[in-house]
C-alpha positions as CSV (number, residue, x, y, z in Angstrom):
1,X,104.5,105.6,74.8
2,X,101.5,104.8,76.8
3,X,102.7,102.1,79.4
4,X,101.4,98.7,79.6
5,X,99.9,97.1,82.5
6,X,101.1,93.7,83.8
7,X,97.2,92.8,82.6
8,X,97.9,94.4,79.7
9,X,101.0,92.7,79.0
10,X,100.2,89.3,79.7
11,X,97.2,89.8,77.3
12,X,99.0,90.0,74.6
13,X,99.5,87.3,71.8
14,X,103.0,86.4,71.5
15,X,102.8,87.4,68.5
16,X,102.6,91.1,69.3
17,X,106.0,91.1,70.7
18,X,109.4,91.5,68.6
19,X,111.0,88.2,71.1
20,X,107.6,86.9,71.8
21,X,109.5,83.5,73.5
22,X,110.9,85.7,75.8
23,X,108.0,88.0,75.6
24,X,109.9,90.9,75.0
25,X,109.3,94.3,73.6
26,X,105.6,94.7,72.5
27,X,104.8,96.2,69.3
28,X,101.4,97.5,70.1
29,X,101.9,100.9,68.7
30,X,104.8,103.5,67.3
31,X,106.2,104.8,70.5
32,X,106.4,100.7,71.5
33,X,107.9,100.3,67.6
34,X,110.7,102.8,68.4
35,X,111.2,101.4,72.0
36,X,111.7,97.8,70.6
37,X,114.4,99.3,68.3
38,X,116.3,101.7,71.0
39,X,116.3,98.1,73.0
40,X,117.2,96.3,70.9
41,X,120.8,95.2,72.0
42,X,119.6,94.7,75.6
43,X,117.5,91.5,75.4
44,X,120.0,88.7,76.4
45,X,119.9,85.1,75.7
46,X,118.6,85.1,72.3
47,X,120.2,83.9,69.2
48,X,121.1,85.5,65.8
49,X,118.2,83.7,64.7
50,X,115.6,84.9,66.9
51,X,117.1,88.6,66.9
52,X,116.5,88.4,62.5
53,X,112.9,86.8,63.4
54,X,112.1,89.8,65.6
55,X,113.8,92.2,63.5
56,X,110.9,91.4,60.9
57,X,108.5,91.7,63.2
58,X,110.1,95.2,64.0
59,X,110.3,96.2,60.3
60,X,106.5,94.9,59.9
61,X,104.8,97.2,63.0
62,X,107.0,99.9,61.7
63,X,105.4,99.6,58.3
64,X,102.2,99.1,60.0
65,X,102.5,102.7,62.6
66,X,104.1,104.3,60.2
67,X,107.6,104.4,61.9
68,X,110.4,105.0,59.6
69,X,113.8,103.2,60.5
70,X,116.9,104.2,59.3
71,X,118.9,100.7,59.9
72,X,118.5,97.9,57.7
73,X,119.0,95.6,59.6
74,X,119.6,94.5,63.6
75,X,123.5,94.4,62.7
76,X,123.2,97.9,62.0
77,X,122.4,99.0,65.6
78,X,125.0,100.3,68.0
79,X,125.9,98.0,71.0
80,X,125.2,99.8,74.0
81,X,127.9,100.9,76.4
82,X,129.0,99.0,79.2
């Protein structure tokens, strides 16, 4: 995944992020695609809505890069330990 400067970052349209209130996991290519999934679980304060709004989002860059997911949805990720 090629890393992100802060400049970068803040660059970005919300839009390009899978929580773009919060910011949160850019969608700016497939290695970011996968990263947003494998995170998923770990962005806090968010509600069931915004987590199926970004789960879209996810679903569309993964179309879009060419990522193939095997979930079908957010529910179907595992919670992380701890």
């Amino acid at each position: 995944m090629a890393e992100l400067s802060t400049d970068d970052r803040d660059e970005l349209k919300d839009s390009k992020f899978a929580f773009p209130k919060q910011r949160k996991e850019p969608l700016e290519d497939a290695s970011h695609v996968r990263n947003a999934v494998a995170r998923f679980n770990q962005v806090e304060d968010v509600t069931d809505a915004e987590r199926d709004a970004a789960w879209k989002r996810i679903e569309a860059a993964a179309k879009t890069y060419d990522v193939e997911l095997s979930e079908k949805s957010w529910h179907d990720l595992k919670k992380p330990k701890g």
